[in-house]
N, C-alpha and C positions, 0 to 999 in steps of 0.2 A: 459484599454481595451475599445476597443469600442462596436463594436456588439456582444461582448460574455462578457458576468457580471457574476463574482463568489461571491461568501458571503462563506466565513469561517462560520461554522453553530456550529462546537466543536473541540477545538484542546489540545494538553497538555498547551500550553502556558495558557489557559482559567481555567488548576485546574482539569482536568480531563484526560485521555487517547485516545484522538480520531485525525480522521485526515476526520472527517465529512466536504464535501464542496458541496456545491449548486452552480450548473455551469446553466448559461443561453444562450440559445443564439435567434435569431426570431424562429425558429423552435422548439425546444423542452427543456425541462428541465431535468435535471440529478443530482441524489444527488446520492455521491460517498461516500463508508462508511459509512455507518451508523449504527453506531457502539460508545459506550461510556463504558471507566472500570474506576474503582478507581485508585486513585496513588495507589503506593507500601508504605510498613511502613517506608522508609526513607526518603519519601519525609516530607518535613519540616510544615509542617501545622497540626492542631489537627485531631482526626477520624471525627469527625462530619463534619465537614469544605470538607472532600473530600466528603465525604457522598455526602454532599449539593450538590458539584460540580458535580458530576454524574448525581444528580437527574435533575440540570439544565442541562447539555446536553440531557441527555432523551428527556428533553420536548423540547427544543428547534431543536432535530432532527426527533421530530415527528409534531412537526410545519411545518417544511421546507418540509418536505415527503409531504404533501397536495398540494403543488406546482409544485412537480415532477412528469414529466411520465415515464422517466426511473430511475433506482434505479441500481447501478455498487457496486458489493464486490469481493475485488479482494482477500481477503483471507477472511479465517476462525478462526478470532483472533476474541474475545470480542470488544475486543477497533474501531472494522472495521465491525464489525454486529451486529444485535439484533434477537434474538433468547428468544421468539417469539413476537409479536406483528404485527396480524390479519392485522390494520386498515393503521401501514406503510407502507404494502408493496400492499395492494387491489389496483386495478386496474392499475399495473405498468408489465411495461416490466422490467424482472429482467434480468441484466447482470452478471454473478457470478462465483466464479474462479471453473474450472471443478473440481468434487469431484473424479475424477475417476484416474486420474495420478499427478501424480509431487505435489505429497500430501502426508502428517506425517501420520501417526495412530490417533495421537491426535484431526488435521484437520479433517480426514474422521470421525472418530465419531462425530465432533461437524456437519460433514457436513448430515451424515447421519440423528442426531435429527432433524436437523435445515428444510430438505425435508419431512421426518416424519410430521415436523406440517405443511408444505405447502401445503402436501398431504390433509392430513386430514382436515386442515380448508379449504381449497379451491375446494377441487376434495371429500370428503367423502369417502377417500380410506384411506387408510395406503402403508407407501412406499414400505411394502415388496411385497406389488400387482402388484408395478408398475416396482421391479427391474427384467433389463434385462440379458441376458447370455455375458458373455466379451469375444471377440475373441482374441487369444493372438495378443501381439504386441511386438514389438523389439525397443527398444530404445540405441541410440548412448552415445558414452561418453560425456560429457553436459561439459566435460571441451573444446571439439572443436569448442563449441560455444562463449566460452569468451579467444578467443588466446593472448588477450595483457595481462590480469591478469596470464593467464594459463604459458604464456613465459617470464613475468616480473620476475626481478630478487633482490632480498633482502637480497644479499652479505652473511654474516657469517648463516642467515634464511633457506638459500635453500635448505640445506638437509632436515631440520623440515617441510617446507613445502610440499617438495616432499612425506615425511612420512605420511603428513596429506591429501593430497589428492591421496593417494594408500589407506588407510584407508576411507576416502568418497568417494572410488568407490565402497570398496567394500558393503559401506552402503547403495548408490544409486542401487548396482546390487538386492540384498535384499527388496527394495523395487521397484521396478519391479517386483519381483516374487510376490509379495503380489497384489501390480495392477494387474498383471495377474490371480490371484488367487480370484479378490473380484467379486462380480455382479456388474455389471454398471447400475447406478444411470442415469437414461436419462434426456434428455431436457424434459419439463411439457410443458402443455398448459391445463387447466382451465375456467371455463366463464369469472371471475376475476382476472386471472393473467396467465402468458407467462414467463416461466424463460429458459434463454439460456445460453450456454459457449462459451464466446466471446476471449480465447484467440487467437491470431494470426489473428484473424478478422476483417473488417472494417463491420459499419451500418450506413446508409443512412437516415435521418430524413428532407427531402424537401433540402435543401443547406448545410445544417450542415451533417457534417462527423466521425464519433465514431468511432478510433480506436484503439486496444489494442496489446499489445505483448505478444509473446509468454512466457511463463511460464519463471521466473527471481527468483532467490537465494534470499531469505528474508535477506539479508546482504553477509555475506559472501561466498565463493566457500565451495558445498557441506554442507550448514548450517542445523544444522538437524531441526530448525523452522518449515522449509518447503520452498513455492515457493509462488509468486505471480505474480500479471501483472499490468503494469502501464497503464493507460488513457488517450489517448488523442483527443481530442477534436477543429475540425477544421471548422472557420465558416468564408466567405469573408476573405481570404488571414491573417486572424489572428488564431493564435494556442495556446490552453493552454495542459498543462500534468501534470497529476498528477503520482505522482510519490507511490505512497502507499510503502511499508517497502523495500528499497533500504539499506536503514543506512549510507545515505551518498552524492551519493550510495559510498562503497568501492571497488565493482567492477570496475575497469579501461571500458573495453568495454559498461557496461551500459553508463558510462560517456559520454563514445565517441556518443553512441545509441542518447542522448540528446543534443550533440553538434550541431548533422546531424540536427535532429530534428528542432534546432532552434526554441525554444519557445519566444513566447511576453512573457507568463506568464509562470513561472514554480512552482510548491506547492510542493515540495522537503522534506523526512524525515533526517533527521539528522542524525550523529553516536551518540548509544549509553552511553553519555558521563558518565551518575551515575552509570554505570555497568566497568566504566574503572579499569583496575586490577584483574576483575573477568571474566564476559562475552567478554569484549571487552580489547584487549591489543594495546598498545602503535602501533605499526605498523600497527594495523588497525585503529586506529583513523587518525596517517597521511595517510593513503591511502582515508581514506572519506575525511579528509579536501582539501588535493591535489586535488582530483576528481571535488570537490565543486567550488575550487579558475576556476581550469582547466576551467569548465560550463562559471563560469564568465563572462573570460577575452576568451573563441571564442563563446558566443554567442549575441544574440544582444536582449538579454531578458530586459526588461522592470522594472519588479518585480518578485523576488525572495520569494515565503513564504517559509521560512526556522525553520521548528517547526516538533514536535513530534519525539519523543526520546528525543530530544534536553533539552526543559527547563522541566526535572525531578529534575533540580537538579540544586544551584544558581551560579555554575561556568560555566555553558553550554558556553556562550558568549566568556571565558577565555580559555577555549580547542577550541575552533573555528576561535579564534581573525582575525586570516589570510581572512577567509572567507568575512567576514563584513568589515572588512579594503581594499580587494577588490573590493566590492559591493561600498563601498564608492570614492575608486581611481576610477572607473571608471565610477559613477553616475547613476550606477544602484541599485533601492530601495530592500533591503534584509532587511525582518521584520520578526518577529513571526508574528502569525494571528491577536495574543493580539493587538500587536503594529498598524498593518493594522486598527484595529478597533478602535485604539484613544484608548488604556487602555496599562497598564504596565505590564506584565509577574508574574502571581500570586506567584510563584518561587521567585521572585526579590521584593515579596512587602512586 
C-alpha cells in the first residue's frame, strides 16, 4: 500500500483471538477491534502459554490505541472489544455496531455493560439516565437482501435448508419484537469521547473516507451469533476492508459485496475450520472457501490477510488449500498476519 499502512496489532495467528488492526492513512488513524480472548481448551498449547498470549495482545492493543483517533467495533464479541479500559478508548471518536437492532440477547447485554462504563467514566451518569423511549420499527425479510445465497441451490440440501431458514425467520421475527420492546441506547457525546453507529454510513476525515455496511450475518444466513459490519477505508484512489466475522465470508452476496468493492488490501476472517463437524459442516466450509478462491481470481487485490477463525487449529491451511493455491496461481500475497510480520503461525510451531 502506499498512502494507507496497516499494522496487524493481535490476530489468532499471534496465539490469541483477535482481529485487532491499526489502519493509517495522512489524515487519521483507526484501530479496528480492539478486542483480545483466550484460545479455547483444544487449542494445542499449554494454559499458561495462551494466558501469556492475551496478556500480550492486551498490551500491544493498548499501545496502538494511543496512536489512534478513531476506534471501529463492529460487534460485541470479547475477541473484537475490551470491556472496560478508561485510557483506550479517552479522547476517540468511537465507531461501534448499533446496540439497538440486529443484535443477540447476549450482544445487547455485553452492549448495555459496555455503555454503562462509558457512561459513567466519561459522562458521570449511568446508562439508565441516558436511555431513550424506541419507536416501533418494521423490519424486512433480511433474506431479500442476500438473493444469490437465498436462491442458491445445494441439490439433495434444499429442503433442510428451506426448513432452516423458515425456522431463522421465525427467530429474526422474535427478535424484532424484543428490539421493539427494549429502550434505545443512543449515540453519547462526552468532553472526552463521541461514540456513534456508523452502519450503512460513510465519514469524512480531510481526504480519507470511512465507510461501513449495513448490519451482515456473523457467518451464516440467520446465525444466531448475531450481525456485524465490515470497514472500509478509502484514501487517494486506494482501499482497504476489513472484513470483521464474515467466516469466509460463506455468504455468496457478501462475496460478490467485495468483488464490487475491489480492495488493494483486504483483512478477511476465515471459516471456522476447529468447529468443523460441530458448528460448521462441510457445505459451509466449501461455500466460504469458494467465496474466498471467487475474491481472488475477480479482484485485483494486492494482499489478502487471511486469519482469525482460521489458525485455531494446525490443519486450517489443509481445509483451505484452494484458497492459497489461488493466491499463489495468480500472484497475489495471502498470509496470516503472523506471516505478514516475518513470524510462523503459533498453531504450526
Amino acid at each position: 500500500m502506499g498512502m494507507i499502512s496497516f499494522k496487524p496489532i493481535w490476530f489468532d495467528s499471534l496465539g490469541a483471538k483477535s482481529l485487532c488492526t491499526l489502519v493509517k492513512t495522512p489524515d487519521v488513524s483507526v484501530l479496528i477491534d480492539p478486542g483480545v480472548a483466550v484460545m479455547h481448551p483444544s487449542f494445542p498449547a499449554p494454559w499458561a502459554k495462551k494466558l501469556y498470549w492475551a496478556a500480550q495482545g492486551r498490551r500491544a492493543i493498548k499501545k496502538a490505541s494511543r496512536k489512534a483517533d478513531v476506534v471501529v467495533i463492529s460487534h460485541y464479541h470479547y475477541d473484537h472489544f475490551t470491556d472496560f479500559d478508561r485510557g483506550l478508548y479517552k479522547n476517540k471518536l468511537l465507531l461501534v455496531k448499533n446496540p439497538n437492532d440486529h443484535i443477540n440477547d447476549s450482544q445487547r447485554g455485553r452492549a448495555e455493560h459496555f455503555f454503562d462504563n462509558l457512561c459513567r467514566s466519561f459522562g458521570k451518569v449511568g446508562l439508565n439516565d441516558m436511555l431513550q423511549k424506541r419507536e416501533r420499527k418494521s423490519y424486512g425479510n433480511p433474506l431479500d437482501e442476500i438473493p444469490r445465497a437465498r436462491d442458491k441451490s445445494f441439490g439433495d440440501y434444499n429442503q433442510r435448508r428451506r426448513e432452516l431458514f423458515k425456522k431463522g425467520l421465525k427467530w429474526f421475527q422474535k427478535r424484532v419484537q424484543k428490539w421493539n420492546s427494549a429502550k434505545v441506547i443512543p449515540e453519547l457525546k462526552f468532553r472526552d469521547i463521541e461514540i456513534k453507529f456508523p452502519e450503512g454510513k460513510e465519514f469524512k476525515f480531510g481526504r480519507t473516507k470511512l465507510r461501513f455496511t449495513p448490519p451482515l450475518f456473523h457467518g451464516i444466513e440467520f446465525s444466531r451469533v448475531g450481525w456485524v459490519f465490515a470497514t472500509v477505508i478509502e484514501y487517494g484512489g486506494e482501499k482497504l476492508i476489513h472484513s470483521s466475522d464474515l467466516d469466509g465470508p460463506i455468504i455468496e452476496d457478501y462475496a460478490n459485496w467485495i468483488i464490487r468493492e475491489n480492495p488493494d488490501l483486504l483483512i478477511l476472517d476465515g471459516p471456522m475450520t476447529y468447529m468443523l463437524g460441530y458448528l460448521t459442516t462441510r457445505t459451509t466450509m466449501n461455500r466460504a472457501v469458494s467465496n474466498a478462491v471467487r475474491i481472488l481470481r475477480k479482484t485485483d487485490l494486492r494482499l489478502m490477510i487471511y486469519d482469525h477463525h482460521l489458525p485455531r487449529e494446525p490443519k486450517f491451511k489443509e481445509w483451505t488449500r484452494e484458497v492459497w493455491d489461488e493466491g499463489k496461481r495468480r500472484g497475489k500475497r495471502v498470509l496470516t498476519a503472523a506471516e505478514f510480520l516475518g513470524k510462523k503461525p503459533v498453531v504450526l510451531s
